[in-house]
py3Dmol code that shows the C-alpha trace and the ligand (Angstrom):
import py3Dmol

protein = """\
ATOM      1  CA  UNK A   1       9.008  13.634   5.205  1.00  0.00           C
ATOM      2  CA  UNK A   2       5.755  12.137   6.397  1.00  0.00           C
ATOM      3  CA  UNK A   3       5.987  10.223  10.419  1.00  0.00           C
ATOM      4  CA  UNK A   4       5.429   6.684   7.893  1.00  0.00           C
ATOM      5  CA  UNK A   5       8.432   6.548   6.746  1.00  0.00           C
ATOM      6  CA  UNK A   6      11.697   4.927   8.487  1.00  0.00           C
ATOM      7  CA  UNK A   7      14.310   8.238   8.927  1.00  0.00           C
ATOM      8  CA  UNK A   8      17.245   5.614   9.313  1.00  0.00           C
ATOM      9  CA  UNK A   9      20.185   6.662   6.864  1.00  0.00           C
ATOM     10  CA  UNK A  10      23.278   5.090   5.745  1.00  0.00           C
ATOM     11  CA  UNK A  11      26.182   7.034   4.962  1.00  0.00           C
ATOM     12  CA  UNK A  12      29.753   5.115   3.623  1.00  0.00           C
ATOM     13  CA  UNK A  13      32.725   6.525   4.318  1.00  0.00           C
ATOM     14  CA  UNK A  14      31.540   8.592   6.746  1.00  0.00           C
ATOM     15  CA  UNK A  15      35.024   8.335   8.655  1.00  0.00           C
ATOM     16  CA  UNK A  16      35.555  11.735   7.762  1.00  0.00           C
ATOM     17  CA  UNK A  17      35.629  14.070   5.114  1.00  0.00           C
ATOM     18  CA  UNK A  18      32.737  14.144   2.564  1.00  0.00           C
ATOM     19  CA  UNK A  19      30.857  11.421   4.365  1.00  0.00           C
ATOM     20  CA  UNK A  20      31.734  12.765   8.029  1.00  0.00           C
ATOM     21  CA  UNK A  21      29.942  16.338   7.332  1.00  0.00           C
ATOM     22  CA  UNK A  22      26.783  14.282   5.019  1.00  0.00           C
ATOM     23  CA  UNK A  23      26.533  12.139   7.948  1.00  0.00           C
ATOM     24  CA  UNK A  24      25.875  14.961  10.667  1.00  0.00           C
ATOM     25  CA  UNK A  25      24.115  17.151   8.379  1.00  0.00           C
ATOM     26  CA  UNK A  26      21.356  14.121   8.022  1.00  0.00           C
ATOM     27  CA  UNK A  27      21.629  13.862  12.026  1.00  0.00           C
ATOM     28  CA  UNK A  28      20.480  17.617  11.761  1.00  0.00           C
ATOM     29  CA  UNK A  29      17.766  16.698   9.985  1.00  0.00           C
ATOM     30  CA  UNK A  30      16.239  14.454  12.356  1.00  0.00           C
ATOM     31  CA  UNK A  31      17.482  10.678  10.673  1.00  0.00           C
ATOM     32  CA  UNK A  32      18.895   8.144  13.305  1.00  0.00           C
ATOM     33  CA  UNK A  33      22.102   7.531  11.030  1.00  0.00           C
ATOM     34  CA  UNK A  34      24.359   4.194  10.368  1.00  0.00           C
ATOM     35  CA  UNK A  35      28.325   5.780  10.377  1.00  0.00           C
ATOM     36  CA  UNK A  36      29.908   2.931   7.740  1.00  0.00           C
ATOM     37  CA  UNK A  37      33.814   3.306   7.146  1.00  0.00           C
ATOM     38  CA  UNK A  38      37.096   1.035   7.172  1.00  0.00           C
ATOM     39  CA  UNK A  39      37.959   4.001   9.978  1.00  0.00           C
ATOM     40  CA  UNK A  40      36.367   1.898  13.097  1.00  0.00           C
ATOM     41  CA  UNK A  41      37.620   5.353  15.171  1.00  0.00           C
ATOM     42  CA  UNK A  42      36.319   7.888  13.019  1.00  0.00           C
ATOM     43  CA  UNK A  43      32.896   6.579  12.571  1.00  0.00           C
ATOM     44  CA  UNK A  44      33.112   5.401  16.594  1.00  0.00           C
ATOM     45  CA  UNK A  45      33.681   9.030  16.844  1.00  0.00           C
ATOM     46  CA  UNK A  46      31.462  10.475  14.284  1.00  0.00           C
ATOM     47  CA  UNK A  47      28.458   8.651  15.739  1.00  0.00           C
ATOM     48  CA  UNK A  48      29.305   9.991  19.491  1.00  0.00           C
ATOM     49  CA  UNK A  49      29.500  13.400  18.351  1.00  0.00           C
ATOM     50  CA  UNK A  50      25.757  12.995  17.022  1.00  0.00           C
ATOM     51  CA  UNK A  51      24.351  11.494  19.758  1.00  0.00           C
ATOM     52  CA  UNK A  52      26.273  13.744  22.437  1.00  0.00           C
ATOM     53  CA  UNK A  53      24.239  16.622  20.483  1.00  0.00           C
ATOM     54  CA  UNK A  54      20.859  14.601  20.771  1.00  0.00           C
ATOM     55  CA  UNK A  55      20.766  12.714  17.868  1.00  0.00           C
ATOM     56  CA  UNK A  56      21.029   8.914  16.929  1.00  0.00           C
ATOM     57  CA  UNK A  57      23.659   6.985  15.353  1.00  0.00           C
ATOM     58  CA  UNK A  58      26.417   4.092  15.587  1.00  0.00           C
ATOM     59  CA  UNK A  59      29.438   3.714  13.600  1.00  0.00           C
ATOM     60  CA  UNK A  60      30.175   0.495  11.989  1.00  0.00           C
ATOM     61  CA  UNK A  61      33.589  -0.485  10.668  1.00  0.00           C
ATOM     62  CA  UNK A  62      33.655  -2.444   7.040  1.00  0.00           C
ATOM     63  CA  UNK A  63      35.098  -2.310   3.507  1.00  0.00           C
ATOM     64  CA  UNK A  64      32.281  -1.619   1.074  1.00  0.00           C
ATOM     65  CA  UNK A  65      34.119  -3.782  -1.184  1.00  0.00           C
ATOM     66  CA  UNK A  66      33.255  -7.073   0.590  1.00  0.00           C
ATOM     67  CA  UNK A  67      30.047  -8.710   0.404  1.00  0.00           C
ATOM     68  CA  UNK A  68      29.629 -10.508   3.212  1.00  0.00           C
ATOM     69  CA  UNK A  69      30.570  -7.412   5.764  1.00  0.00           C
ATOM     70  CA  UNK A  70      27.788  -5.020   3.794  1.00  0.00           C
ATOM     71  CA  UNK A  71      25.340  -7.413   4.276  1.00  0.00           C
ATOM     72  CA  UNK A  72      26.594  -7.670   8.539  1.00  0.00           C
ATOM     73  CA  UNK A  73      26.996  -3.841   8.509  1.00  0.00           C
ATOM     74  CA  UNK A  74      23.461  -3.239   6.995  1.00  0.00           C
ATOM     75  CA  UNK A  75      21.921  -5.821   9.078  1.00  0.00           C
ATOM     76  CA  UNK A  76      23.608  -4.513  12.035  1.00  0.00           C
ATOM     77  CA  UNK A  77      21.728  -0.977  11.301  1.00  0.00           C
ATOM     78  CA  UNK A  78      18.496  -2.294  10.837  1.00  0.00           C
ATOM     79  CA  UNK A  79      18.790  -4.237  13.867  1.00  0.00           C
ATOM     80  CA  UNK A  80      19.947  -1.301  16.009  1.00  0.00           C
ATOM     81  CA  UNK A  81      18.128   1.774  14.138  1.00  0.00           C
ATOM     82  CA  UNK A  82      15.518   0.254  12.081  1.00  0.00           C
ATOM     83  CA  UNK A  83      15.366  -0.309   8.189  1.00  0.00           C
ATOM     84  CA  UNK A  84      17.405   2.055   6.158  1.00  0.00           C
ATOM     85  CA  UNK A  85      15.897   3.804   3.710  1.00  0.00           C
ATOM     86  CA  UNK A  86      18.293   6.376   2.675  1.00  0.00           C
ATOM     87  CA  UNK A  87      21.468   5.266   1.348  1.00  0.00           C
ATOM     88  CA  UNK A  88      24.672   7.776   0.756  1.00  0.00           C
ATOM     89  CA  UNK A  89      26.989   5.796  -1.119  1.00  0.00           C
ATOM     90  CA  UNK A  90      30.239   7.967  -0.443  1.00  0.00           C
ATOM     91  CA  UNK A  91      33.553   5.982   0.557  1.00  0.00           C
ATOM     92  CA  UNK A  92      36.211   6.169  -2.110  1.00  0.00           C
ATOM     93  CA  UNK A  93      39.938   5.741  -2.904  1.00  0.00           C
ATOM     94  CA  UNK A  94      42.190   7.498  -5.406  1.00  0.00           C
ATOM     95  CA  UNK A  95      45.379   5.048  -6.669  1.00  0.00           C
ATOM     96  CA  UNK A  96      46.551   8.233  -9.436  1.00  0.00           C
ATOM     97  CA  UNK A  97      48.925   7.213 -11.920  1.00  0.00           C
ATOM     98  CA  UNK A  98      49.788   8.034 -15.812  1.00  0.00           C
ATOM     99  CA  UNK A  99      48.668   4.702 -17.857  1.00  0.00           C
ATOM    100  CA  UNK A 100      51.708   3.694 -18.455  1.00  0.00           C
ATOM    101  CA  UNK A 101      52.486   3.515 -14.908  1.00  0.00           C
ATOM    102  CA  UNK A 102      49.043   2.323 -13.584  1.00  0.00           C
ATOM    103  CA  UNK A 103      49.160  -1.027 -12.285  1.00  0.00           C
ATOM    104  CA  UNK A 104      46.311  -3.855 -11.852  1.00  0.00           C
ATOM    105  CA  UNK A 105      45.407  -3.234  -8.537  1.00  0.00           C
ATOM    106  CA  UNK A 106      45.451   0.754  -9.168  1.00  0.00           C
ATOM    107  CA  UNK A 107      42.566  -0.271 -11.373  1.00  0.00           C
ATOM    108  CA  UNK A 108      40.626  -3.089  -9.379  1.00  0.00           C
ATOM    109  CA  UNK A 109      41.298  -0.985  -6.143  1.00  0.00           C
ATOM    110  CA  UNK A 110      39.303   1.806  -7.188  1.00  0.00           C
ATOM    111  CA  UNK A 111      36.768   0.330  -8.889  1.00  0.00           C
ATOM    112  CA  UNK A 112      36.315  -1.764  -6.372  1.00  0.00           C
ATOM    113  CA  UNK A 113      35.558   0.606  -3.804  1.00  0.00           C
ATOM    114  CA  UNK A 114      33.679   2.855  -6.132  1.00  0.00           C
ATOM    115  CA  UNK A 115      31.303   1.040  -8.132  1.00  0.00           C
ATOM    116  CA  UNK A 116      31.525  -2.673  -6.469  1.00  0.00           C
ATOM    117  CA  UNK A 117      31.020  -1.217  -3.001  1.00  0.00           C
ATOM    118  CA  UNK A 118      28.295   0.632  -4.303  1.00  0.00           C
ATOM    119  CA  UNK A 119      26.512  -1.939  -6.032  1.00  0.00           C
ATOM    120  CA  UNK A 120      26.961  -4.100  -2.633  1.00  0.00           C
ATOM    121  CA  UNK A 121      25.657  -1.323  -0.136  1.00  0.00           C
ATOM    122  CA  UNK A 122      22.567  -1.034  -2.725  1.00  0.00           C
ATOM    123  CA  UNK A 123      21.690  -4.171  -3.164  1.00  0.00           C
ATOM    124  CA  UNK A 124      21.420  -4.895   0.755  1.00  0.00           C
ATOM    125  CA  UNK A 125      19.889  -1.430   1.149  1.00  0.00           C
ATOM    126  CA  UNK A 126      16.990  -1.737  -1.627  1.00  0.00           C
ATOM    127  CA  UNK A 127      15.656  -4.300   0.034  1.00  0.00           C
ATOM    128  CA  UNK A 128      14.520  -2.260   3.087  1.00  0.00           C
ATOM    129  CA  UNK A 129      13.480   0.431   0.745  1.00  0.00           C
ATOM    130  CA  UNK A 130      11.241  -1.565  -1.282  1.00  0.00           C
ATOM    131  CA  UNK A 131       9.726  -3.454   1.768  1.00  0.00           C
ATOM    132  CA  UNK A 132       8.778   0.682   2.944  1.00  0.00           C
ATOM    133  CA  UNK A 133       8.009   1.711  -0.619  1.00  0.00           C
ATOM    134  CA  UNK A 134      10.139   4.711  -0.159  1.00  0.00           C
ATOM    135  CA  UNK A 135      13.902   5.806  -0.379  1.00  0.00           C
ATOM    136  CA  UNK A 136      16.941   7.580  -1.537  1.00  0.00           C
ATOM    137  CA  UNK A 137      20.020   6.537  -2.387  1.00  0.00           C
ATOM    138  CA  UNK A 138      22.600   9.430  -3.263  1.00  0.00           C
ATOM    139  CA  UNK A 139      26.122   8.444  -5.475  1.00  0.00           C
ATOM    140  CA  UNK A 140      28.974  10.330  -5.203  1.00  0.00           C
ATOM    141  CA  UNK A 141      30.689  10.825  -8.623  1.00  0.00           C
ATOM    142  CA  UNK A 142      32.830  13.518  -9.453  1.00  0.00           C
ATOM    143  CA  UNK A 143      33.747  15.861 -12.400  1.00  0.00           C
ATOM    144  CA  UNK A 144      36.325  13.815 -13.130  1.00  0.00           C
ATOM    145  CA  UNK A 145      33.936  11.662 -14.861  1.00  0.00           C
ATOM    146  CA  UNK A 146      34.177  13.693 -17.206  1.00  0.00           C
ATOM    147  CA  UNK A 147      38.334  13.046 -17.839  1.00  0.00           C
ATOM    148  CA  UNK A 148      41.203  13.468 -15.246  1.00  0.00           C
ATOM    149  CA  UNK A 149      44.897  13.154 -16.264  1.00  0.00           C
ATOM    150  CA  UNK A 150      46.085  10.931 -14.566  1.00  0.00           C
ATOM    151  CA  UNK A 151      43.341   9.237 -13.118  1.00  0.00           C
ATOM    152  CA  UNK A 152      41.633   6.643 -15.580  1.00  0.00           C
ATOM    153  CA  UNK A 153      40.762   4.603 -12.856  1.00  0.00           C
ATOM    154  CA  UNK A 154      39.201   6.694 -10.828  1.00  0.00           C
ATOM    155  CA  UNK A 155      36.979   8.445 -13.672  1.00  0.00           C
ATOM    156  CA  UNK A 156      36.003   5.424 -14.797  1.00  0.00           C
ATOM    157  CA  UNK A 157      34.629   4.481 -11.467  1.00  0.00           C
ATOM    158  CA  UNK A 158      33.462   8.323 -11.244  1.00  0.00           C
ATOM    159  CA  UNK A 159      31.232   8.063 -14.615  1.00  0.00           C
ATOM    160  CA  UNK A 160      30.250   4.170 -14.023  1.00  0.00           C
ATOM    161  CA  UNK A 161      28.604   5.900 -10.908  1.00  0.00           C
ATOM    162  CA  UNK A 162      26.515   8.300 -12.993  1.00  0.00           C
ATOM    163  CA  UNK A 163      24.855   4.727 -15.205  1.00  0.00           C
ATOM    164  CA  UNK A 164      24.952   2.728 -11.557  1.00  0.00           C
ATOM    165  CA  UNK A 165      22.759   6.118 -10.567  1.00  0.00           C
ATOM    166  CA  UNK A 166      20.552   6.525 -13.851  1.00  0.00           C
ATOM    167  CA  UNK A 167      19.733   2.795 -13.661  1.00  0.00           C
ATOM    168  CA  UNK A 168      19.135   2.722 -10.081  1.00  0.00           C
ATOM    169  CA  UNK A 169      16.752   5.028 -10.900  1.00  0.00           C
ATOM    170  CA  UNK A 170      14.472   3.442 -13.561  1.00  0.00           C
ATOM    171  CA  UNK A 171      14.550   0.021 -11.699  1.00  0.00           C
ATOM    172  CA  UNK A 172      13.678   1.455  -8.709  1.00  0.00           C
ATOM    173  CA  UNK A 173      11.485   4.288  -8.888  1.00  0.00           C
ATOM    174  CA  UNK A 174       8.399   2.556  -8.576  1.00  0.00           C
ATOM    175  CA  UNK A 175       8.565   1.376  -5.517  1.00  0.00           C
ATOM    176  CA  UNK A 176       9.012   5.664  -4.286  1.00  0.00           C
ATOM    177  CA  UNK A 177      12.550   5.485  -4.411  1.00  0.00           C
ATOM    178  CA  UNK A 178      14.931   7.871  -5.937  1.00  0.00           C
ATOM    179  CA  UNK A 179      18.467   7.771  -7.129  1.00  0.00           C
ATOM    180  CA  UNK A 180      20.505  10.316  -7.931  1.00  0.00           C
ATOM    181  CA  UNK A 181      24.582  11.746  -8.128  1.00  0.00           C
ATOM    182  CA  UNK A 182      26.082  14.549  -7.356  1.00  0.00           C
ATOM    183  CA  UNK A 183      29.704  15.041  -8.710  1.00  0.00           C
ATOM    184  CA  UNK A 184      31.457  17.396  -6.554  1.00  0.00           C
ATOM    185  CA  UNK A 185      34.326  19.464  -8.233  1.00  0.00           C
ATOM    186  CA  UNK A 186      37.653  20.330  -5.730  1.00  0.00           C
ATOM    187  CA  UNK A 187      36.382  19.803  -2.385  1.00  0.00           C
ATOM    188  CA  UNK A 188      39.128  20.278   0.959  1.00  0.00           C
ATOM    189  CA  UNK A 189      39.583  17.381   2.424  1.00  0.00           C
ATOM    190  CA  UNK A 190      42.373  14.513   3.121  1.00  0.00           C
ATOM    191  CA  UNK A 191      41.488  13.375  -0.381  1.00  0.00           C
ATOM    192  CA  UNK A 192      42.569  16.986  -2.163  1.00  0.00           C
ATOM    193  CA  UNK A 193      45.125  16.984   0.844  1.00  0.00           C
ATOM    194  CA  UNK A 194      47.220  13.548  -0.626  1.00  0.00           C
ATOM    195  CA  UNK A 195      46.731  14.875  -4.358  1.00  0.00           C
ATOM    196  CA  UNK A 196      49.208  18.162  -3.295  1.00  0.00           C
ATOM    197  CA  UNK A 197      51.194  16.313  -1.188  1.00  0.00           C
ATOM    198  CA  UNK A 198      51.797  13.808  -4.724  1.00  0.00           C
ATOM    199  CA  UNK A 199      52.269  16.464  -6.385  1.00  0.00           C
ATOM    200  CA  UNK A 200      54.749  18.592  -4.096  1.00  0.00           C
ATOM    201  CA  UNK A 201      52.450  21.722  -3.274  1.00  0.00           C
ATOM    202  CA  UNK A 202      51.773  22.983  -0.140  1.00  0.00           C
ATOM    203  CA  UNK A 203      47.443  21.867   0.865  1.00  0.00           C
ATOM    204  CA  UNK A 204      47.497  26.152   0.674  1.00  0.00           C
ATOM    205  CA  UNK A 205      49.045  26.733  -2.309  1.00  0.00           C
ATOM    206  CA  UNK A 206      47.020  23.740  -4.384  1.00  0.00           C
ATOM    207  CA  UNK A 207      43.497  25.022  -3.286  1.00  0.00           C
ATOM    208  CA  UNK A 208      44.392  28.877  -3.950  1.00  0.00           C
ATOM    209  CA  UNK A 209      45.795  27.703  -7.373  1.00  0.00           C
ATOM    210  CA  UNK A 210      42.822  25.171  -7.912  1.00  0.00           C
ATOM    211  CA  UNK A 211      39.910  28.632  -6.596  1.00  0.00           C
ATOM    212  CA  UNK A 212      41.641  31.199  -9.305  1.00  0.00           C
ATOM    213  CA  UNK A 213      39.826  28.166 -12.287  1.00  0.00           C
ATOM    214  CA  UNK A 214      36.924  27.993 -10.390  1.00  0.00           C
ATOM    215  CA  UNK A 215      34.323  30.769 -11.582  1.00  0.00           C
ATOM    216  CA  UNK A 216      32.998  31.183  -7.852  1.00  0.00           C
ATOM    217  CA  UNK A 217      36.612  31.702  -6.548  1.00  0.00           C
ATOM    218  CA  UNK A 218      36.602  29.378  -4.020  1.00  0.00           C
ATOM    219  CA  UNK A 219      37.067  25.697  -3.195  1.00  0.00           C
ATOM    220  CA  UNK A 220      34.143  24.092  -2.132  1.00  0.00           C
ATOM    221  CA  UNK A 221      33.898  22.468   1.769  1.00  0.00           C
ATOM    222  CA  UNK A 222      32.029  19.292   3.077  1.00  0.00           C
ATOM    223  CA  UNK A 223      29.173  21.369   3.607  1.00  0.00           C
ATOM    224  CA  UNK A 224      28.973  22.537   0.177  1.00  0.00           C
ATOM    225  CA  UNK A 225      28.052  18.410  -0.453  1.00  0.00           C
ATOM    226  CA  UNK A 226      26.023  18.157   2.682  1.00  0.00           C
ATOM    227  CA  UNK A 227      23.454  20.633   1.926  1.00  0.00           C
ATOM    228  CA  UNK A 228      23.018  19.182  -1.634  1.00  0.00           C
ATOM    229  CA  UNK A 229      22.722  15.735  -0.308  1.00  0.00           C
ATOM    230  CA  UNK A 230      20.252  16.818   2.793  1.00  0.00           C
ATOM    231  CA  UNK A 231      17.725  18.191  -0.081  1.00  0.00           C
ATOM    232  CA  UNK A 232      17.952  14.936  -1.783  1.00  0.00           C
ATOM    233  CA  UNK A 233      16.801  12.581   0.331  1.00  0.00           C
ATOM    234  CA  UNK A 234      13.901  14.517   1.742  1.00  0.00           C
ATOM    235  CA  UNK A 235      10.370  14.370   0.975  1.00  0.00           C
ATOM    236  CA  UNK A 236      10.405  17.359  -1.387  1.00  0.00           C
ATOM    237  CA  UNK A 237      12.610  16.042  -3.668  1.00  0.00           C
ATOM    238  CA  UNK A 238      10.429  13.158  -4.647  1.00  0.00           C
ATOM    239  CA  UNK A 239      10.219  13.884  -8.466  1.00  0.00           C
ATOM    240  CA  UNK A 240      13.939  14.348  -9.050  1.00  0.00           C
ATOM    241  CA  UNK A 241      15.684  10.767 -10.158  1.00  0.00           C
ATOM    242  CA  UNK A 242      18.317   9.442 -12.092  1.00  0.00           C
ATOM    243  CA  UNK A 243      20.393  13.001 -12.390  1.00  0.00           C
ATOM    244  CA  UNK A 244      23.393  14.063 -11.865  1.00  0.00           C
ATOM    245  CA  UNK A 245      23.910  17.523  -9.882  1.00  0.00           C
ATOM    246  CA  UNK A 246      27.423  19.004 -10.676  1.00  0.00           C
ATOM    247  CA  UNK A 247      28.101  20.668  -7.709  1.00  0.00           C
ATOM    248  CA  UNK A 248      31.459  23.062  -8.557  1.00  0.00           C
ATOM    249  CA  UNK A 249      31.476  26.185  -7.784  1.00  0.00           C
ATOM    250  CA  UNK A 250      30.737  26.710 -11.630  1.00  0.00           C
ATOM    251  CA  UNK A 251      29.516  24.724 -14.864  1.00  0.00           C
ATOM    252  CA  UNK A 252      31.111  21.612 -15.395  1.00  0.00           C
ATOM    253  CA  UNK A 253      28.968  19.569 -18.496  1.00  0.00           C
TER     254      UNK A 253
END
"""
ligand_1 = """\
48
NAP
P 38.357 11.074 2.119
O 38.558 12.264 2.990
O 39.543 10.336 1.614
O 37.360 10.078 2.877
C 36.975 8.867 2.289
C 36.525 7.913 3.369
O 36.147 6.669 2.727
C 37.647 7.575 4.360
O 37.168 7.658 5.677
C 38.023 6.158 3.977
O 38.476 5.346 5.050
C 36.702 5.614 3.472
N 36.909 4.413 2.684
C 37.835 4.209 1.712
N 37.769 2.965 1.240
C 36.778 2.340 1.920
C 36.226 1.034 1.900
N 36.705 0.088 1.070
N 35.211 0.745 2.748
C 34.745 1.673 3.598
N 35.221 2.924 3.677
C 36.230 3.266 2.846
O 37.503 11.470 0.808
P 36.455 12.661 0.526
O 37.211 13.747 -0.130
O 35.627 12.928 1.730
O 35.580 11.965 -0.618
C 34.324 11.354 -0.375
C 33.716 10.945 -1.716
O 33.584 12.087 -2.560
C 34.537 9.937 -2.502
O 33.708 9.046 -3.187
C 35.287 10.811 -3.475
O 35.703 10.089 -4.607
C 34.229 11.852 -3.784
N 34.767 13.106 -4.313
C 35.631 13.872 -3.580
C 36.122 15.058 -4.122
C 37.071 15.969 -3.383
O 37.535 16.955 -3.981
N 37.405 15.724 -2.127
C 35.744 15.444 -5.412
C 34.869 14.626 -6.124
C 34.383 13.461 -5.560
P 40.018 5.340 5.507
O 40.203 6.619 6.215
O 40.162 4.179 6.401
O 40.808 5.219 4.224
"""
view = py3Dmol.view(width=600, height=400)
view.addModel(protein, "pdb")
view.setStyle({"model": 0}, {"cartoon": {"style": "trace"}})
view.addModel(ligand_1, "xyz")
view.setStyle({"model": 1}, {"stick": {}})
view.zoomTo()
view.show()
C-alpha cells in the first residue's frame, strides 16, 4: 500500500474467533484497526492486546444489525483512527434447526446479522472509501452456501453474501475499491465448538471426524482466514473483485 492511503480497518465480530485473529493479523500489517462486536470485553481486550504490542486500535461494542449504532460505531472510528477504508464484514450467528422446526426468528436472526449487518457496516463504510478513492471490503460466507442440513437460514445468509459481494463489487470498483468473499470450510472456534456440543460430540471428536472428509486432513484455524484476508485488502490485490475464495482445506465448488 502506497503512504496516500488511510490504513484504518474495520473488522465485525472481532470479539473473538474468526474476527479476533483477522483483526490482529491486519494490526501486523501496519492498519490502526476499529475492534466492532456485541462482546464490549472481547473487543476491549482485543484492541489492548494490539496496542500493548505497538499497534493501534479500539474496540467498540454494537450489533451490526442496528442502524443507528453502525453509523455511531463507524463514526466513532473515523473520529478516533481516521476514515476506514478496509472493511471485514465478519460477525455472525448460527440459530440450526430442521425446517420443520425452524422458527421466525431462527430465520430473521441470522439474516439479520449476516446480510442486514453487512449491508449496514457497508453502506456507512463506502462512504469513507469513496471520499479516498480506495478500499476493501472482505465478506465472510461459508461453504455452506452451497447447502447445509439443517441450516437454511444460515446458507441463505451464507450465499446472499456471495451476490452482496459480487455486487459490491461492480458498484464500487470504480472508485479503487474491491469486494470480495471468502467462504471458509470447518474452522475451530466457539462457532464449530456449539455445533458438537448440539450435536452431543466431544469439540475433539467432531473436528477429528470433520479432518478425515477434508482432503488436507486437517481443520482449518483463524489463521488459515487471516492470512487470506491480510492479502486481500492490500495493495497487490488490486485487480481481484467480486470473487469468492473457498478457503477449505480442499475443493469445495
Ligand atoms: P464466533 O466464534 O461465534 O464469533 C462470532 C463473533 O461475532 C462473536 O464475537 C459474536 O459476539 C459476534 N457477533 C454475533 N452477532 C453479532 C452482532 N449482531 N453484532 C456484532 N457482533 C456480533 O464465530 P467464528 O467461527 O469466528 O465465525 C466468524 C465468521 O465466519 C462468521 O460470519 C461465520 O458465519 C463465518 N464462518 C465460520 C466458520 C467456522 O467454521 N467457524 C465457517 C464458515 C464461515 P458474541 O460473542 O457477543 O455473540
Amino acid at each position: 500500500m502506497t503512504g496516500t492511503h488511510s490504513r484504518v480497518a474495520i473488522v465485525t465480530g472481532a470479539g473473538r474467533g474468526i474476527g479476533a485473529a483477522v483483526a490482529r493479523r491486519l494490526a501486523a500489517d501496519g492498519f490502526a484497526v476499529g475492534l466492532l462486536d456485541l462482546d464490549e470485553d472481547g473487543v476491549r481486550k482485543g484492541a489492548e492486546a494490539i496496542v500493548a504490542d505497538g499497534g493501534r486500535a479500539i474496540g467498540v461494542k454494537l450489533d451490526v444489525s442496528d442502524a443507528g449504532e453502525v453509523d455511531a460505531a463507524v463514526s466513532k472510528v473515523a473520529d478516533e483512527l481516521g476514515p476506514p477504508t478496509v472493511l471485514i464484514n465478519n460477525a455472525g450467528i448460527t440459530r440450526d434447526n430442521l425446517i420443520f422446526k425452524m422458527t421466525e426468528q431462527d430465520w430473521d436472526s441470522v439474516l439479520g446479522v449476516h446480510l442486514r449487518g453487512s449491508f449496514l457496516m457497508t453502506r456507512a463504510v463506502q462512504k469513507y472509501q469513496t471520499e479516498q478513492k480506495w478500499g476493501r471490503i472482505v465478506n465472510l460466507s461459508s461453504t455452506s452456501a452451497l447447502g447445509n442440513r439443517g441450516q437454511v437460514n444460515y446458507s441463505a445468509a451464507k450465499a446472499g453474501m456471495q451476490g452482496f459481494t459480487k455486487t459490491l463489487a461492480i458498484e464500487l470498483g470504480k472508485f479503487g475499491v474491491t469486494a470480495n468473499a471468502i467462504a471458509p470450510g470447518f474452522i475451530a472456534t466457539d462457532m464449530t465448538a456449539a455445533t458438537a456440543e448440539r450435536v452431543g460430540m466431544s469439540f475433539e471428536d467432531f473436528k477429528k471426524a470433520a479432518a478425515e472428509q477434508i482432503p488436507v486432513r486437517r481443520v482449518g484455524e483463524p489463521a488459515d482466514i487471516a492470512n487470506l484476508a491480510s492479502f486481500l485488502v492490500s495493495e497487490g490485490a488490486g485487480f481481484i473483485s467480486g470473487q469468492v475464495v473457498y478457503v477449505a482445506g480442499g475443493p469445495k465448488d
